[in-house]
N, C-alpha and C positions, 0 to 999 in steps of 0.2 A: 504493500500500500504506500501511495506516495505523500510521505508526511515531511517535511524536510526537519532537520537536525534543529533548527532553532524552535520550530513546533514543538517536536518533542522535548527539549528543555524547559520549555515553558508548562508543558503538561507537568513534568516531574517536579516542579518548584511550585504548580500551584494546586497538586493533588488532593490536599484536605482543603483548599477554599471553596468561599458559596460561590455557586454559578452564579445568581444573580448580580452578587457584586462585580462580580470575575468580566463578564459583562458589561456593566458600563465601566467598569474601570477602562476594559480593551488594554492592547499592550501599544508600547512607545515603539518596538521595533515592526518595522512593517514587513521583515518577514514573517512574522509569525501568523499562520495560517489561524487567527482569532476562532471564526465559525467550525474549525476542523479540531482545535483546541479545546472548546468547551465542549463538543460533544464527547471528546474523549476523557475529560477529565468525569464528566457527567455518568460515564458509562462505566469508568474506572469504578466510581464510586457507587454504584450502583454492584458489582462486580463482587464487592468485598463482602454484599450483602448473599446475592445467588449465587455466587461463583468464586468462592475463596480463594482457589488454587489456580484461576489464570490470574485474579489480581493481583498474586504475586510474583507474575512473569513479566519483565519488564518486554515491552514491543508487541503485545499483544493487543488488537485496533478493536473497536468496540463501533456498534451500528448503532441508529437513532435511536432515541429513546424508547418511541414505541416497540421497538424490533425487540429492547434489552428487556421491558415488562411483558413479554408474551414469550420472551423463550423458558426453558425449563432452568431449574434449580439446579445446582450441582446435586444437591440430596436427591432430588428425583432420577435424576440422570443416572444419579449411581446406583439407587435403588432395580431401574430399567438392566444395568449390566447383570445384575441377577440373577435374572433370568435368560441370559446368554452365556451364562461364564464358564459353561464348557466350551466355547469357541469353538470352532474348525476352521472349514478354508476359509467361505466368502461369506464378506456380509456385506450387504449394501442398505444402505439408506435413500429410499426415493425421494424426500420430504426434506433435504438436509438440513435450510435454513441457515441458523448464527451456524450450529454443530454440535451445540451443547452434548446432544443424545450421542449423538455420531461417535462423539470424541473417546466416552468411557463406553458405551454399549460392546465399539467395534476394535476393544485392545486386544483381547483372544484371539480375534482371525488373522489368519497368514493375506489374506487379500481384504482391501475395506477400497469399496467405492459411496463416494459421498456426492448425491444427482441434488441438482436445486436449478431451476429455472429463472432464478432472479440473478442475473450479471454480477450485479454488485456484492452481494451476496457470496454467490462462489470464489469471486475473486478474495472477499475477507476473507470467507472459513479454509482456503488455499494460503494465504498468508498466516493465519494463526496456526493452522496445524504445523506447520515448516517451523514457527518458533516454539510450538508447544514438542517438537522431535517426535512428530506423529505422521509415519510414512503411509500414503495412502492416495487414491488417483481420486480427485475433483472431477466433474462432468457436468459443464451450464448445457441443460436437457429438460425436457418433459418425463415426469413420471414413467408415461404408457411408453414412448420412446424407447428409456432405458430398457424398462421392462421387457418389453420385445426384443431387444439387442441379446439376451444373456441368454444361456441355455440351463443354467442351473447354478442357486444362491443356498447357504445354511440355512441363512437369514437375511428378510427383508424385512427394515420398518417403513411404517410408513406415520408421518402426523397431518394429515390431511386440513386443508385450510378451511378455517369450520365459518367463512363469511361470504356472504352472496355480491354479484355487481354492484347493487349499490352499499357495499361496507355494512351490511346488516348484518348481526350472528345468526347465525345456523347451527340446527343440533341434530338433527336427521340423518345418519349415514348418507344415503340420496343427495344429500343436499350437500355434501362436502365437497373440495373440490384436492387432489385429481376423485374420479368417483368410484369407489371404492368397491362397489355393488357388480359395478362394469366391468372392473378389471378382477375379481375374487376367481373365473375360471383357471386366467393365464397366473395369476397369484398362487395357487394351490397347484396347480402344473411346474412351477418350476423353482419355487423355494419349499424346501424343510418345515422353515417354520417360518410363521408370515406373524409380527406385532405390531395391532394398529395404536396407537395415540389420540384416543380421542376425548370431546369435550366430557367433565366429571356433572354437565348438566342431562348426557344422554342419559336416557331408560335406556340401560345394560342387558335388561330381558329380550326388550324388542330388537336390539342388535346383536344377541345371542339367535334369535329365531331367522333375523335376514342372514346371517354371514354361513350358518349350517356348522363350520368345523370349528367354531369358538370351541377351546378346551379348558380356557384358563379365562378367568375374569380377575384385577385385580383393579382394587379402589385404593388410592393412593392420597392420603391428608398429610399435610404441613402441621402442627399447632393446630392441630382439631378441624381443618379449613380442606374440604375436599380440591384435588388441582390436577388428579387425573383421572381416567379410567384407561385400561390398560387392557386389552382382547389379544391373547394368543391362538393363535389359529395352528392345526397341523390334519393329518388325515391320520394320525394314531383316532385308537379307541380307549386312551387312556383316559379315568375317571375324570370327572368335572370337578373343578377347584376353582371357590370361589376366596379372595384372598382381599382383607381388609387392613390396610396399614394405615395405623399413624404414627408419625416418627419411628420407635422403636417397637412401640408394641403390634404386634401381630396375627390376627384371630381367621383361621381358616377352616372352609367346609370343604369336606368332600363327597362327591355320590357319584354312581354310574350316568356314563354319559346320555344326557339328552334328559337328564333330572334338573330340578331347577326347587332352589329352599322354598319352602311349606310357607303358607300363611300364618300368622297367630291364630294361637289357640280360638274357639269362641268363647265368650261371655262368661255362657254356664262351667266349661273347666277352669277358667282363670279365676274365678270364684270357688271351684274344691281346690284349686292348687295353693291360694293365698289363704283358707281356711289350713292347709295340711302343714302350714309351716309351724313350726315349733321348736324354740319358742317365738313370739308374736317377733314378727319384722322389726329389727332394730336398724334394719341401712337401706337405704334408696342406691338405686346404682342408674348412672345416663352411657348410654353406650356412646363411643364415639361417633364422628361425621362419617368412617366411613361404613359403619355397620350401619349406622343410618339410613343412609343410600342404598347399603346391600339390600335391606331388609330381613336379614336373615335372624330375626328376634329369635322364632322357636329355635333352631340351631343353637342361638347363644345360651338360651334355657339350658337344653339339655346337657352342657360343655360346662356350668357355672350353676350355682345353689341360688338361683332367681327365680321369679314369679312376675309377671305384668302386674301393673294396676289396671291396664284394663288393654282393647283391642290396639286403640288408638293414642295411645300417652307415650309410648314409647319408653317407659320409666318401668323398673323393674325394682322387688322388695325383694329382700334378705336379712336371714337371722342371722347372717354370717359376714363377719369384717373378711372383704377380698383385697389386697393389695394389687394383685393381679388380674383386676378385671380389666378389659377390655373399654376405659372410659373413665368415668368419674365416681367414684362414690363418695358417701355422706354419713355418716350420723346422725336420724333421727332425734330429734329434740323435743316434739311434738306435731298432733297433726288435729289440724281444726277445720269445721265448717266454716260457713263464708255468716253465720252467724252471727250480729255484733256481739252479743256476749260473750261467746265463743272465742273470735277475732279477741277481743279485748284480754282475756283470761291469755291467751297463749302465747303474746306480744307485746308482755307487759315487759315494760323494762329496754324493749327491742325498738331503736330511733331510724333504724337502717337496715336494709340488705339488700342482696343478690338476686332480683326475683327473673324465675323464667318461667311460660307459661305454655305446657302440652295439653292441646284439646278442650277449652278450656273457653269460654263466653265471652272473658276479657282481655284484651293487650297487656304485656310485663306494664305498660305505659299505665295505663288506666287502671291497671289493677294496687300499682306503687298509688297512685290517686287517691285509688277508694281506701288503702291503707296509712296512709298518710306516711310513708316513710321514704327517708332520705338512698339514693342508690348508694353500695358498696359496702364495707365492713367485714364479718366474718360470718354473719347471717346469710343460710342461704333458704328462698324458699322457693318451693316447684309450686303450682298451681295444678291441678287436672282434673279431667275426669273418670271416677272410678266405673269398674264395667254395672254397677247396679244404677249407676246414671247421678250421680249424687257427687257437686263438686269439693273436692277437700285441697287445702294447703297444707304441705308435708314443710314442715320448720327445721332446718337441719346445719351441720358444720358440717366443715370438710375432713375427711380420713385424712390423716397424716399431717 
């Protein structure tokens, strides 16, 4: 990339400044490429946040802003090699982009092609790999192009561009673009194993039922905050695994292929199974964002000493302190009707909390209102409704 030597000094001397000052200050020497300047610094610093390990390579060049908030996280990226990390020969990336994915997915294989359509683009992620000492062939190309060029990949991924002509977002496989639906014949003809990248707003189910050899589903959260969904495709007939991460912890199902996780129990069992607990429920448990997403509640039941409060609360009881659940747990303190008497007797004392609201008539907003209490503190209260239809507030601290 053509930055000249005074640019880059000026990047390096003003790495922790703000842009916006950075900016009208501008620089006194007029070589310094100013508009090439701030996006790098901007990018840099953006970098240290998703990408710890190229911010520490000096000569590594960074794309606009928007390009640096839509590419993936180093945690994700490394996360994605995971599931590649037996390697072999070839992997290609249709989809390449910055490279983020590319960079760590494709260290295992002996050949790594990295396709991207956008000029600019190829010519960056060709310059950073050469400084990052990651040997590997570039190719400014079309998806289907490549595709058709190769006779056989390990692995192909792909992260398909989930926004329509006029910059709208799109969450429909169909609707992504290269198209994904179009090309799944020659996809499965000629890669091993094919992983798509797509938006964590798709129904997983409905893209499990279009794609046919989906084998592996994984949900992918940051900090509780779903940020991908993750479809491995192959022609094996090995079990279906559905895989829900955030950060470190990890909660997986498995079942014969072409199964797909159970609904919540009804009504009438979640009322003997909260009945059968004993002794009475002392902890509230919240599953993370992405068993949320998954849906896979009874799974989680049956893997952890829980019970719903009801179909739709999403909120699960136990007699039993879990450090290891899969999400948040609490300490019940008390649990009230919406009663004033009630409200009053159980919140006496209590100026403040953490309130969130599953299933439930009224907003965290309206509901902190009708309570009259200040957000935050070490109070926390869930709101919902239980499966006999009768709204109760569970009053709790945090485990640990």
């Amino acid at each position: 990339m053509d930055i000249n030597e005074k640019t880059w000094n000026f990047i390096r001397e003003h790495a922790e400044d703000d842009i916006r000052k950075l900016a009208l200050l501008g620089s006194k020497d007029r070589e310094v490429d100013l508009k090439r300047a701030l996006q790098q610094i901007a990018g840099q610093q953006t970098a240290r946040r998703k990408l710890p390990s190229w911010a520490g390579v000096d000569g590594i060049v960074y794309p606009p802003h928007l390009n640096m908030e839509q590419c993936s996280s180093e945690q994700t990226a490394r996360y994605k090699a995971t599931l590649v990390a037996g390697g072999g020969n070839r992997y290609m990336d249709l989809t390449g982009g910055l490279g983020v994915d590319f960079y760590w997915m494709s260290q295992n294989f002996e050949q790594r092609y990295y396709i991207e359509q956008n000029k600019e683009l190829c010519s960056l992620a060709e310059h950073n790999f050469r400084t990052l000492g990651l040997a590997c062939s570039v190719r400014c190309g079309s998806a289907a192009t490549a595709l058709t060029g190769i006779s056989h990949a390990d692995v192909i991924f792909l992260d398909p561009a989930r926004r329509n002509e006029q910059g709208g977002r799109t969450y429909d496989i169909k609707d992504c673009t290269p198209n994904i639906l179009e090309m799944l014949p020659q996809l499965m003809e000629k890669a091993d194993k094919v992983i798509l990248k797509l938006s964590p707003m798709l129904d997983w189910r409905k893209a499990v039922d279009d794609l046919n050899y989906v084998r592996e589903v994984h949900i992918v959260s940051v900090d509780n905050e779903c940020k991908e969904l993750l479809l491995v495709l192959t022609r094996s007939e090995n079990p279906f695994r559905l895989v829900c991460v955030n950060n470190d912890s990890v909660f997986e199902v498995s079942m014969p292929p072409g199964s797909q996780p159970v609904p919540i129990r009804q009504p009438s069992a979640i009322d003997s199974q909260l009945s059968a607990l004993n002794p009475l429920p002392s902890y509230l448990y919240e599953p993370n964002a992405s068993i949320m997403k998954a849906g896979c509640f009874t799974e989680l039941e049956q893997q952890f000493s829980v019970a719903p409060i009801s179909a739709n609360s999403h909120l699960f009881l136990s007699s039993v302190e879990m450090r290891d659940f899969p999400g948040r747990g609490f300490q019940i303190l008390g649990i009230s009707s919406m009663n004033k008497h009630a409200l009053k007797e159980a919140l006496a004392g209590t100026d403040r909390a953490n309130i969130a609201v599953r299933n439930f008539p009224l907003s965290a907003e309206q509901l902190r209102k009708r309570l009259k209490l200040k957000d935050g503190g070490d109070c926390y209260i869930f709101a919902t409704t239980q499966a006999d239809g009768e709204h109760r507030l569970y009053i709790c601290c945090k485990i640990g």
